[in-house]
N, C-alpha and C positions, 0 to 999 in steps of 0.2 A: 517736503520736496526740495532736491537740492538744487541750485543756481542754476549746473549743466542740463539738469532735468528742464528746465522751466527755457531752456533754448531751442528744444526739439517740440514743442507744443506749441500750438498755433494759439494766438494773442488777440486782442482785441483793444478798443479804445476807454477805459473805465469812467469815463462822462463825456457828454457832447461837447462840442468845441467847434466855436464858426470862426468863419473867416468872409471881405468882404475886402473889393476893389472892382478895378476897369480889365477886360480879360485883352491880352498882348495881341492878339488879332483882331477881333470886333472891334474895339472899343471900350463896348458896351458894359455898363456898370452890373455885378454880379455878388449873391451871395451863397456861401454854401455850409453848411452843418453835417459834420462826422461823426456817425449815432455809434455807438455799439451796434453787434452781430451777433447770431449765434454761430457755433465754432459752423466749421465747413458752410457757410455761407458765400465764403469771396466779400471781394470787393463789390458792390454794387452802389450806383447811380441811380440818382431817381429825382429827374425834373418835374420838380411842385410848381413851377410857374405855368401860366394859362397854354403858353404855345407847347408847352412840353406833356400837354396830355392827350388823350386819345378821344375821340368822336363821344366817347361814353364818358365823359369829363374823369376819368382817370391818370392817375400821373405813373407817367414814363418809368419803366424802372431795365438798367440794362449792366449785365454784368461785365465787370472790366477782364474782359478774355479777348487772345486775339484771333477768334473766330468774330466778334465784333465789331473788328476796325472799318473804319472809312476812311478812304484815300485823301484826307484834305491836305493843304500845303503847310510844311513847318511845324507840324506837329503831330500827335497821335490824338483820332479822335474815336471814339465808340460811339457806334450806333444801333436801335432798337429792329432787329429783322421784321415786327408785326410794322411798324407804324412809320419807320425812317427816322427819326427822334435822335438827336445826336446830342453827344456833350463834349466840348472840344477841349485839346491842352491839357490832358488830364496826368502827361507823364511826370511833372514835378510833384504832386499828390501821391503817386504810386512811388514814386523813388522816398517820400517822406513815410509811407508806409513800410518801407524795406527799412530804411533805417530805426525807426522805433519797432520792428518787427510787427507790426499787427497785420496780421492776415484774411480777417473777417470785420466789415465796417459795412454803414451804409450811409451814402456822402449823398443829402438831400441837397439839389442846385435849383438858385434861382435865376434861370438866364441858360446859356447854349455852351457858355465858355466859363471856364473854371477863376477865377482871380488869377492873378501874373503872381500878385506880389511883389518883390522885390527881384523878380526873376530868377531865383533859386529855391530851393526849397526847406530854407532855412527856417521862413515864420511855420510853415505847417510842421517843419519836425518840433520845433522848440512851444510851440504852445498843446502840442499834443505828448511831449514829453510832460509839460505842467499836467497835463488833466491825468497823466499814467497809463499804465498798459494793464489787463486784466488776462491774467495765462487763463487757456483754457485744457480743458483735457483732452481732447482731441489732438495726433502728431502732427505735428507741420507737414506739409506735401514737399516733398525733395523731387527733383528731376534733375534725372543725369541724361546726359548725351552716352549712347551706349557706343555712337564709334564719330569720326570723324569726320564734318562735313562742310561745306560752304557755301555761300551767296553772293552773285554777281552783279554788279551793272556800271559798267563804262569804270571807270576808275574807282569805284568804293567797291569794298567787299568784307565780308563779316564771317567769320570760323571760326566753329566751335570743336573744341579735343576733348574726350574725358580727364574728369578728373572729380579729385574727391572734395573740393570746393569751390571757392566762383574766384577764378584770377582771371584777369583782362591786360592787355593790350593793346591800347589807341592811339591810333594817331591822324593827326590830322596836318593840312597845309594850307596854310591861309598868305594870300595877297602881299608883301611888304611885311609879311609879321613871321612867315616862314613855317618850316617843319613843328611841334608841337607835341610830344609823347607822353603819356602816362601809363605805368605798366607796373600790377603788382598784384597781392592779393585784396578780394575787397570783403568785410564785415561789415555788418550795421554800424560797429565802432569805429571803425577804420570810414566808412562813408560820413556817416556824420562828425568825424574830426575835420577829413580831408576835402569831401568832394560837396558836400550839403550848401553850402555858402556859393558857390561859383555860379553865376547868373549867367542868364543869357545874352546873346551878344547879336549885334548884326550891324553895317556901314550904312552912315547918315543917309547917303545919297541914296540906297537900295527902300529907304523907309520913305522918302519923299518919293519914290517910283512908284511904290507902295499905296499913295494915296488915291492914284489913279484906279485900282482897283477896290474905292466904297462902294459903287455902285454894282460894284461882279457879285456873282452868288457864294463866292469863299475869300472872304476881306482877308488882307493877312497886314500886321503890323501896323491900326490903327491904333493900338494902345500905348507902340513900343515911344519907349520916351527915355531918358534919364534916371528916373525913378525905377524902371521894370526892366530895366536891361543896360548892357556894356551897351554904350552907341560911338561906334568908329569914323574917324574920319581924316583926310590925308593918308590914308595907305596905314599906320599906324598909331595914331593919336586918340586916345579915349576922353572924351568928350565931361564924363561923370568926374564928381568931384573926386577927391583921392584916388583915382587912375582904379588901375585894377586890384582884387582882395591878394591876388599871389600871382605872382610873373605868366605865369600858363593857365589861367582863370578859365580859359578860353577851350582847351582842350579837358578840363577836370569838370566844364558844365556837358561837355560831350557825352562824356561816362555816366556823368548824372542822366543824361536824358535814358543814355542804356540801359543802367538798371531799371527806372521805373518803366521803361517797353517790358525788360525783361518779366514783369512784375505781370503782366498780362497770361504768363506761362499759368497763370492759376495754384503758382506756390515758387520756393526757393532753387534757383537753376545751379547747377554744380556745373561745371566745365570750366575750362581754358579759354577764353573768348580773345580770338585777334582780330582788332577790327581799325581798316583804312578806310578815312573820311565816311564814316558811320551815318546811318541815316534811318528814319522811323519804318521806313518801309521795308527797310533790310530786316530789319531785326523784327518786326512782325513778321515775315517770309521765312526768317531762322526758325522760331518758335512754330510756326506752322508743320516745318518739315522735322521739327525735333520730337 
C-alpha cells in the first residue's frame, strides 16, 4: 500500500492514550482515554463517570456530529438526545484528530468537560502522534460543498465555495490588538506545523466577570488561568510568560477551533471556507445546511 493510498483511508489510534487536567470552563478536574475504533464508527464519547450514565447505570455514549450539538457558551459541546448527557469543549480534541488523521476513536471521559490542556491542541496531537495511527480499509468520508453558500449573525459570518480541498480565510478584530488574518490552504501537516500550538485566549477582566457565573447552570472560564490560555490585559499585554508562541497566535487558535467544529461533518470537508469573526455556532449551522 502506497503512502497516497494510506491518505484516502480512514485511520485510527493504534493504542490508548489518556490525558488529564481542570477543563477551561468548569473548573473541574477531568480525565479522558482515546481507545481505538473500528473503521466507520466516528468519533464517539462515552461518559464512565457516575453522573454521565443513564437510570440503568449505563454509561453515556454520544457521537461527535453536528446534529448533537448543545448551545453552551464558548465552545462546542455534544450532547446525548435519549438522556441529555453532555461532554463539553471537545473542539481542541477533534482538531487533534484532523491533524494526526484519525477518523474512528472512542474517547472514554471522566467528568462533563474535556482537559483545557495547555489550551491548544498541541499535548493531544503529540502524544497521539507517539502511540501512532492504524490505516484502516475503509475510505475516508470527503464532503464537498456542491455550490456556494453562507451564514449570518450581526457581524460574523461564515462561507463556504467549492473546492477540491479545505482552504480558509479568517479574520478576526480584537479590542487594541486589531484586524488579525490567516488565509491559506490547510493539511494535517500544514495544521500541525502551523495552527496545533495556538492557545486560547480571553481578557483578565472578562474571566474575573466570569466568576460570577459558578453558581449559573453553564460556568464559563473557571479553569481559564495562565497555564490553559493567553490571558489579556490593558487592551494588549499578555499576561503568560514568553508573551505569545507567534505574533497572530490569537487568530491561528481561531482556525483551530474551525477545524475541529469542522470535524463534526462526520469526515474531511473540501471547500473555500471565508470566515469573519467565526464562532461555534456558525459553523455548526454551516455543516447543518451543507
Amino acid at each position: 500500500m502506497s503512502s497516497s493510498d494510506n491518505l484516502s483511508l480512514q485511520g485510527t489510534i493504534k493504542s490508548p492514550v489518556s490525558f488529564k487536567g481542570r477543563g477551561l470552563h468548569t473548573g473541574k478536574r477531568s480525565h479522558i482515554t482515546v481507545h481505538p475504533a473500528d473503521e466507520n464508527s466516528g468519533i464517539v464519547f462515552k461518559r464512565i463517570d457516575k453522573k454521565g450514565r443513564d437510570n440503568n447505570g449505563n454509561a453515556t455514549e454520544i457521537l461527535a456530529h453536528w446534529k448533537n450539538t448543545k448551545k453552551l457558551p464558548l465552545c462546542t459541546c455534544i450532547a446525548s438526545s435519549d438522556n441529555g448527557i453532555h461532554v463539553r469543549t471537545i473542539e481542541h480534541l477533534m482538531a487533534a484528530f484532523y491533524a494526526c488523521r484519525i477518523d474512528n476513536a472512542l474517547v472514554e471521559v471522566h467528568g462533563s468537560e474535556l482537559p483545557i490542556m495547555d489550551g491548544s491542541a498541541l499535548a493531544f496531537v503529540t502524544e497521539m502522534n507517539k502511540a501512532g495511527v492504524e490505516v484502516q480499509n475503509s475510505p475516508r468520508k470527503i464532503i464537498k460543498a456542491p455550490k456556494a453558500f453562507e451564514v449570518r449573525e450581526d457581524n460574523k459570518h461564515i462561507k463556504i465555495e467549492p473546492a477540491d480541498d479545505l482552504f480558509v480565510d479568517v479574520t478576526i478584530s480584537l479590542k487594541k490588538i486589531g484586524r488579525l488574518n490567516w488565509s491559506g490552504e490547510i493539511t494535517p501537516e500544514i495544521f500541525l506545523e502551523q495552527i496545533s500550538a495556538a492557545r486560547t485566549f480571553g481578557r483578565f477582566k472578562n474571566g474575573m466577570l466570569a466568576q460570577l457565573t459558578r453558581f449559573s447552570k453553564d460556568p464559563i472560564c473557571l479553569g481559564a488561568n495562565t497555564s490553559s490560555a493567553v490571558v489579556v490585559v490593558r487592551g494588549d499585554k499578555v499576561l503568560n510568560k514568553g508573551g505569545l508562541r507567534m505574533p497572530d497566535e490569537y487568530v491561528r487558535h481561531r482556525l483551530l477551533d474551525l477545524v475541529g467544529d469542522l470535524m463534526l461533518s462526520g469526515g474531511y470537508v473540501h471547500g473555500k471556507i471565508t470566515a469573519r469573526s467565526p464562532a461555534h455556532r456558525l459553523t455548526h449551522e454551516l455543516l447543518s445546511k451543507l
